[in-house]
Backbone as CSV, one residue per row, in Angstrom:
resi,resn,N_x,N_y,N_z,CA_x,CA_y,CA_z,C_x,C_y,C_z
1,UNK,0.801,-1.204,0.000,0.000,0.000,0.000,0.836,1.258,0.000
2,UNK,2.206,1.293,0.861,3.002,2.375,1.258,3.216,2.744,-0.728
3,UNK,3.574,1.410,-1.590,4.294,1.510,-2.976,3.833,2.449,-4.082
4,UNK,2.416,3.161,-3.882,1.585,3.513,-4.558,1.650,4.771,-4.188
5,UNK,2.131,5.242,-2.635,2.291,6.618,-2.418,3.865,7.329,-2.821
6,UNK,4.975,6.179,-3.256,6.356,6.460,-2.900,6.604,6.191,-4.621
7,UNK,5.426,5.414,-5.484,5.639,5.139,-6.844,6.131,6.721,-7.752
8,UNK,6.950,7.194,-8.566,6.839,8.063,-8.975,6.085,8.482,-10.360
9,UNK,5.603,9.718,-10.191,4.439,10.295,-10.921,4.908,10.145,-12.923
10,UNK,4.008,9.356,-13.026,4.258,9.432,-14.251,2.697,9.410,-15.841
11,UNK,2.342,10.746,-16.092,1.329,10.676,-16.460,1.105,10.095,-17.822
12,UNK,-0.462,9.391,-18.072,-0.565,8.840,-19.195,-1.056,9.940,-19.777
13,UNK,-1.000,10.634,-20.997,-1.889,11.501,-21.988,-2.199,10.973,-23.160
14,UNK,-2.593,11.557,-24.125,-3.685,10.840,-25.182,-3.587,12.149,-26.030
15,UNK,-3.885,12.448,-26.947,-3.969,13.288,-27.992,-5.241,14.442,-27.173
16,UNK,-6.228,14.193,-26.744,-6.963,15.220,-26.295,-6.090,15.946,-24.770
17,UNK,-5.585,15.146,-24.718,-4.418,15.975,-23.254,-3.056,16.484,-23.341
18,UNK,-2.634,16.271,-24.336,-1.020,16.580,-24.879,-1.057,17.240,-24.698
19,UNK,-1.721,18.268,-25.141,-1.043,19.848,-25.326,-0.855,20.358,-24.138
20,UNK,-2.270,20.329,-23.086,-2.285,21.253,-21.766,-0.852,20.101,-20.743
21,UNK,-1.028,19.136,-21.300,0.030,18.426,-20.098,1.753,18.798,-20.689
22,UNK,1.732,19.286,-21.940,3.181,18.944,-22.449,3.638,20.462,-22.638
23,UNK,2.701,21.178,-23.284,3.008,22.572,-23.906,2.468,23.145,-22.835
24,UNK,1.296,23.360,-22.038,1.235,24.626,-20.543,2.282,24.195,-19.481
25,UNK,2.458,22.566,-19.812,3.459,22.604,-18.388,4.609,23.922,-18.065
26,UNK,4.795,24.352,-16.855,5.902,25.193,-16.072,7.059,24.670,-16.485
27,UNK,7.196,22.822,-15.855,8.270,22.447,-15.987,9.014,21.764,-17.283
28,UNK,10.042,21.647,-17.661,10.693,20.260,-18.678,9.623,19.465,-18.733
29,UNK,9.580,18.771,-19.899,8.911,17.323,-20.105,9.597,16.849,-20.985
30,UNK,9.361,14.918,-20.341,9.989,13.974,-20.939,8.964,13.594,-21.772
31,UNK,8.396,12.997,-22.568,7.591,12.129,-23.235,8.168,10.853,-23.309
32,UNK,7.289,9.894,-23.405,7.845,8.482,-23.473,6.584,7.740,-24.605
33,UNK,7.121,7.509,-25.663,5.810,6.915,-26.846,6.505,5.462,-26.905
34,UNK,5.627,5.073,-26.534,5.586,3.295,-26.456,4.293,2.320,-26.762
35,UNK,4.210,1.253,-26.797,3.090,0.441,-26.413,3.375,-0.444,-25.748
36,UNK,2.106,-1.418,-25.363,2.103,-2.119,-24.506,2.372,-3.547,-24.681
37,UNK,2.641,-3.518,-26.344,2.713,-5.081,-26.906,4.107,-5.090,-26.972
38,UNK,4.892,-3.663,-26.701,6.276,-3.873,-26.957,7.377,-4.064,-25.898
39,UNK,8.133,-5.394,-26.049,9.300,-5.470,-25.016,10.153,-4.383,-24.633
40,UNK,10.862,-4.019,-25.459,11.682,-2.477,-25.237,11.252,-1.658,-24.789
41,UNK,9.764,-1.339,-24.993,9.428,-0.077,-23.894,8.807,-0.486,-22.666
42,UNK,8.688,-2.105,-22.164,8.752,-2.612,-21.036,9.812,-2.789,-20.416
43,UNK,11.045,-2.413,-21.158,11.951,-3.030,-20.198,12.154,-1.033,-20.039
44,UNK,11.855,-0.621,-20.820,12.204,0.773,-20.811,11.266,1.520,-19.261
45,UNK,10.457,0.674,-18.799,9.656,1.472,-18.028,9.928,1.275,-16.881
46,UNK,10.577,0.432,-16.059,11.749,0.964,-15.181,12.726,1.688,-15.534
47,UNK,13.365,2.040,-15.862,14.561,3.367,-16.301,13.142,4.285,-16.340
48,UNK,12.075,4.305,-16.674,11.555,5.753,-16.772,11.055,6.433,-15.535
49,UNK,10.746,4.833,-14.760,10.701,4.960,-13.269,11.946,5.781,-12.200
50,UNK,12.675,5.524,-12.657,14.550,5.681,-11.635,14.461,6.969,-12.380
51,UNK,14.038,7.877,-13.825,14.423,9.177,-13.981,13.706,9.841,-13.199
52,UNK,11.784,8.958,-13.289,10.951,9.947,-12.634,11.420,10.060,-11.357
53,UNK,12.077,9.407,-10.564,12.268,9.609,-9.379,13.720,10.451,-8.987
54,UNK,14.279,10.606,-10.063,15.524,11.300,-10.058,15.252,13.029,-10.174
55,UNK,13.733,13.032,-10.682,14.328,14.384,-11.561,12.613,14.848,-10.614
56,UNK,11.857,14.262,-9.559,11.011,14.202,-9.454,11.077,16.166,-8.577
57,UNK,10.051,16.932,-9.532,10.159,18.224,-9.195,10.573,19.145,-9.865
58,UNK,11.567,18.616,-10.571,11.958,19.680,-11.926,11.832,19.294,-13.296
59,UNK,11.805,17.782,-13.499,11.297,17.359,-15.207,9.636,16.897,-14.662
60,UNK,8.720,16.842,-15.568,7.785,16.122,-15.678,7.846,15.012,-16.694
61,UNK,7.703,13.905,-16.674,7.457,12.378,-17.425,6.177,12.071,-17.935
62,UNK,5.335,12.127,-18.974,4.063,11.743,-19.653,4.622,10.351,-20.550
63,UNK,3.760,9.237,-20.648,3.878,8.655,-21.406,2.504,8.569,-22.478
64,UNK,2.970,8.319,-23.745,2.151,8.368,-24.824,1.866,6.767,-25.746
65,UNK,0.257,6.272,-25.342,0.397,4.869,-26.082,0.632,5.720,-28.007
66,UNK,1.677,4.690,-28.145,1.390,5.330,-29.825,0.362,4.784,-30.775
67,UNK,0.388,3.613,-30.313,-1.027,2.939,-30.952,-2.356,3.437,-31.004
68,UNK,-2.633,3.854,-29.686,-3.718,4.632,-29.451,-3.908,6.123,-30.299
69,UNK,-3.053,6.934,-30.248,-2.619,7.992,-30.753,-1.889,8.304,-31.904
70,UNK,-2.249,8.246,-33.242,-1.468,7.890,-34.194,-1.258,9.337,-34.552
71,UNK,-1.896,10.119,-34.402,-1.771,11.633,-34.796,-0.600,12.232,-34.025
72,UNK,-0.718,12.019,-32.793,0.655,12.134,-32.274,1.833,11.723,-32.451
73,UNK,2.284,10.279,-32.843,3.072,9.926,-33.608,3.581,10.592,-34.624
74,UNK,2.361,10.438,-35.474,2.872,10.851,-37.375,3.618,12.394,-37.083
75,UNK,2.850,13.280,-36.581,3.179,14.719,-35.926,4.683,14.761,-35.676
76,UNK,4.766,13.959,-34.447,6.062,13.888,-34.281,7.286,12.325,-34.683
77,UNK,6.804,12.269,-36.151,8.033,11.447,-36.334,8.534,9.963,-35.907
78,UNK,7.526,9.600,-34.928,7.748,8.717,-34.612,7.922,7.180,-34.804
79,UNK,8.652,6.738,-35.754,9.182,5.602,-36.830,9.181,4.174,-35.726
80,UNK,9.933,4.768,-34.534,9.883,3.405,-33.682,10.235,3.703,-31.973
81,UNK,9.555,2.533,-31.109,9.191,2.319,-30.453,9.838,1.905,-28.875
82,UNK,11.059,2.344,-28.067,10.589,3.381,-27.507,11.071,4.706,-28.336
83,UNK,9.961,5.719,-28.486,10.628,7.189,-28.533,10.806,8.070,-27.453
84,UNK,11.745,8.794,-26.976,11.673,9.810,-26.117,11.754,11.255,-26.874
85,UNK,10.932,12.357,-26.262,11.048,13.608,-26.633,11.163,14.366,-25.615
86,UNK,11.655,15.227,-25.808,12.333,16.194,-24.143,11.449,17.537,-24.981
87,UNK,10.427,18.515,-24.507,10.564,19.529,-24.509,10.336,20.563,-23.499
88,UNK,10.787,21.757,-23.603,11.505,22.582,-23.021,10.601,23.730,-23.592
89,UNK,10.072,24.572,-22.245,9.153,25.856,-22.623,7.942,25.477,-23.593
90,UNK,7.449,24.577,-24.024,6.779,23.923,-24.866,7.540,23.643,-26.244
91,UNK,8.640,23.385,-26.640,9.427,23.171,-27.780,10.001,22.144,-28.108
92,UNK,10.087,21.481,-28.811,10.763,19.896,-28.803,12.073,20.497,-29.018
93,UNK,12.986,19.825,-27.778,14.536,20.015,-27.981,15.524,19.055,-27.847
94,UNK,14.971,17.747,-27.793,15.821,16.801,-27.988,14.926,15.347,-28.268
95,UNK,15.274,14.359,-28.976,14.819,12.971,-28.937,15.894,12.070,-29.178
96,UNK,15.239,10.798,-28.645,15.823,10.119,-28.367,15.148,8.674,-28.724
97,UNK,15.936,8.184,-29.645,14.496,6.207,-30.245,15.781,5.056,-29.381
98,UNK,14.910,4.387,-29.098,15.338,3.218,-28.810,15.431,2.836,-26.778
99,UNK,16.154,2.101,-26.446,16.206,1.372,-25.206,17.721,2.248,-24.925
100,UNK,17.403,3.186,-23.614,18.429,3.519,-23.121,18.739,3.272,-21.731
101,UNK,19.729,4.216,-21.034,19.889,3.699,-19.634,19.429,5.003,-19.021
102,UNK,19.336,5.016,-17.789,18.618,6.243,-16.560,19.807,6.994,-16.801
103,UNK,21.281,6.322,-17.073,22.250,7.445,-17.210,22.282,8.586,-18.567
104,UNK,22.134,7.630,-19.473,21.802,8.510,-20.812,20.556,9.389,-20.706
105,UNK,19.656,8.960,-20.245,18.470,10.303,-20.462,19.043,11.298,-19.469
106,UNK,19.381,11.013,-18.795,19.774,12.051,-17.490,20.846,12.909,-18.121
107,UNK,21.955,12.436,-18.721,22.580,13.424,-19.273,21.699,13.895,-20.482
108,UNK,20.679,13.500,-20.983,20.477,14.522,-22.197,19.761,15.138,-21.566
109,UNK,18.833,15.274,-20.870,18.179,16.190,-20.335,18.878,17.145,-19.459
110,UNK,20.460,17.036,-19.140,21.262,17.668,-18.382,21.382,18.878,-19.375
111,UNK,22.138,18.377,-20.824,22.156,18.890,-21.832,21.361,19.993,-22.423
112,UNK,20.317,19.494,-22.437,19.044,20.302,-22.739,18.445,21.680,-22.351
113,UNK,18.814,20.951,-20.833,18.698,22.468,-19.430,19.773,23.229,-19.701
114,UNK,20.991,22.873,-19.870,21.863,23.859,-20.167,21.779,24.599,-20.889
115,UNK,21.443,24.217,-21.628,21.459,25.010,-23.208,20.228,25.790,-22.828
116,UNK,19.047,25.305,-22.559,17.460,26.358,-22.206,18.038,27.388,-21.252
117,UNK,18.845,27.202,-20.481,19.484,28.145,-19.422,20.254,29.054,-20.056
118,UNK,20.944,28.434,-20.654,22.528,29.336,-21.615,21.710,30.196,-22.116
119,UNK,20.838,29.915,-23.113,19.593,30.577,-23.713,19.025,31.679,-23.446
120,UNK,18.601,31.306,-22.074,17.666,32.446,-21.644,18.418,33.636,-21.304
């Protein structure tokens, strides 16, 4: 019971919620476009767990079924399965396809902030 309060936040959106969850957000967002028939973005969903809990407060994490959502996909490019998209102020500023580690997203999103920072 305690696992559900200590689980970290990771929202599902859908094409009618993208925008207000990805583009009004305050903070960074990760996106995560996967499905549920696919191994790689199961094995991918612990690592998305260990970022959400790494970054819990300053990135936000949405995941996106792509199956469900094909408009979102095609929109953004999405050829294969896991995709990650990082944007920043509402802007896509980095992606990322395939099975990575909690260390690699963490530095690109390190990356990312820098540069949105350098930026501003």
């Amino acid at each position: 019971m305690d696992e559900k309060r200590i689980k970290p936040l990771i929202v599902e959106v859908d094409e009618s919620t993208f925008d207000s969850e990805v583009f009004d957000s305050a903070q960074p967002v990760l996106v995560a476009f996967g499905a549920p028939w696919s191994r790689p973005c199961h094995i991918l969903e612990t690592t998305l767990d260990e970022v959400a809990t790494a970054c819990a407060g300053s990135v936000k994490l949405v995941k996106v079924n792509a199956d469900d959502n094909p408009d979102l996909s095609i929109c953004y490019e999405v050829e294969s399965i896991p995709t990650l998209l990082f944007f920043l102020e509402g802007q896509l500023a980095a992606k990322i396809v395939g099975t990575v580690s909690k260390e690699a997203i963490l530095a690109r999103l390190r990356a990312v902030l820098d540069c949105g920072e350098a930026a501003s």
